[in-house]
C-alpha positions in Angstrom: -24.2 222.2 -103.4 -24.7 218.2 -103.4 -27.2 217.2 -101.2 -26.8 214.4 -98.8 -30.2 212.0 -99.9 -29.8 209.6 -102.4 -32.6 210.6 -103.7 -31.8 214.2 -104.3 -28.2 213.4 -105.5 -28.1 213.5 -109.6 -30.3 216.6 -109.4 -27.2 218.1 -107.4 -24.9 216.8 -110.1 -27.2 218.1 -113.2 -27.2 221.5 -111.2 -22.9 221.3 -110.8 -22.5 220.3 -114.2 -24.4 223.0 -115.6 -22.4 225.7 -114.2 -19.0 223.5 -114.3 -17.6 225.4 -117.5 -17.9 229.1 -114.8 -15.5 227.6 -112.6 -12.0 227.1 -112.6 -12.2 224.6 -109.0 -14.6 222.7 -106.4 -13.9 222.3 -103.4 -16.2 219.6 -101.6 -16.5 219.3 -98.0 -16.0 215.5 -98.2 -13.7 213.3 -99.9 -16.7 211.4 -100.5 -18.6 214.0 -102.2 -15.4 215.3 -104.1 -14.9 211.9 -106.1 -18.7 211.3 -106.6 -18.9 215.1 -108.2 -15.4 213.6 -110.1 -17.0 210.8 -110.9 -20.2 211.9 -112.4 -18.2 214.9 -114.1 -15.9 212.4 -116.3 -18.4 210.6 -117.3 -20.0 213.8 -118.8 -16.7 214.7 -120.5 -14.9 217.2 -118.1 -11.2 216.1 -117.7 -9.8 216.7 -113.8 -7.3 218.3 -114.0 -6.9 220.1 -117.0 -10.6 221.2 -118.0 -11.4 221.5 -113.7 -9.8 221.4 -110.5 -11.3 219.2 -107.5 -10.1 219.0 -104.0 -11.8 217.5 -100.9 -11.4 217.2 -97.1 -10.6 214.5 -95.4 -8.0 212.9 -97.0 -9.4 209.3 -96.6 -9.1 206.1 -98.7 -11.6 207.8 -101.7 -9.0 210.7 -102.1 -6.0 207.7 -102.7 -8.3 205.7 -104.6 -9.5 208.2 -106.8 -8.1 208.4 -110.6 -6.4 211.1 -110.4 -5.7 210.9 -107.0 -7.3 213.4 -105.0 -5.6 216.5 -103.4 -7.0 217.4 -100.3 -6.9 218.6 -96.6 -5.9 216.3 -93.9 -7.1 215.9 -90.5 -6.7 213.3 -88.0 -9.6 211.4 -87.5 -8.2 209.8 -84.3 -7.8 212.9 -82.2 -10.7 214.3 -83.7 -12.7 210.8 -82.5 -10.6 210.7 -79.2 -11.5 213.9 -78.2 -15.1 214.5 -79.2 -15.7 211.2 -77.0 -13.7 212.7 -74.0 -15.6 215.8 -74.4 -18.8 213.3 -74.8 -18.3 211.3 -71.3 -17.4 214.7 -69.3 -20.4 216.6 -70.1 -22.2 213.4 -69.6 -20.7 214.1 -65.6 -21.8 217.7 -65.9 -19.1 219.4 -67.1 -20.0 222.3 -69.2 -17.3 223.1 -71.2 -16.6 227.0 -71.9 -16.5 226.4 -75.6 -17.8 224.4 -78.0 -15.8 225.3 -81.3 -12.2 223.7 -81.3 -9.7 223.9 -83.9 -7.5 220.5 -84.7 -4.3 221.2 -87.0 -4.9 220.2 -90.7 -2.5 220.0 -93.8 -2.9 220.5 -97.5 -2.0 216.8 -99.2 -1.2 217.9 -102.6 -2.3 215.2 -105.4 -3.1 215.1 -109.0 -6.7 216.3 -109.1 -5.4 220.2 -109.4 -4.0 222.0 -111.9 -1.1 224.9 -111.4 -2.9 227.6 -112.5 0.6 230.0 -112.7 3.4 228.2 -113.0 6.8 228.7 -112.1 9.1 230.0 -114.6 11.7 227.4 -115.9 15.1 228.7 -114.2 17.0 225.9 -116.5 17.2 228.0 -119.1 20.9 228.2 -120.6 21.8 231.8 -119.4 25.0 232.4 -120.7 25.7 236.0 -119.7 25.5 234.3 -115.7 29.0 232.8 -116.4 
């Protein structure tokens, strides 16, 4: 787990890097934290992605920026904004909403920072017994 202070940070990363080699993937809860865990990571050695996997959430300008490009789940920050303020202003008149969980659509944005772990058979073999 990478914790949020400054302070606190490369002790999350020593921690991550010493049980990198267990996994085969990270998932971060940020883009932000995803390329920071890339970043430190390369610079110990680990190759993204064919020594590790690394995806994020988000899918902001660090997950395009990122070398290699992050893959990574999408969500519209507008409607998430635009409706957590609506929400915001009609509690602020009293309205007490019946629920406070909602669920926004997301997407999978696949990029370079994951490796295929089984890959599809190549189909272009030369089959002569199809003809």
């Amino acid at each position: 787990m990478i914790r949020p202070s400054k302070y606190e940070r490369q002790g999350s990363m020593e921690e991550i890097y010493a049980v990198a080699h267990k996994f085969t993937a990270f998932m971060c809860c940020s883009d932000y934290y995803a390329v920071t865990l890339m970043k430190y990571l390369k610079a110990k050695g680990i190759r993204f992605p064919e020594d590790l996997s690394i995806t994020g959430f988000d899918d902001n300008l660090y997950a395009q920026l990122a070398c290699p490009s992050l893959t990574t789940i999408h969500q519209d920050i507008f409607s998430r904004g635009t409706i957590a303020a609506e929400y915001l202003f009609k509690m602020i008149d009293g309205w007490n909403p019946k629920t406070t969980n909602l669920s926004l659509p997301v997407r999978l944005v696949v990029r370079d920072s994951v490796k295929l772990l089984n890959p599809p058979e190549d189909d272009s073999s030369d089959d002569s017994s199809a003809l």
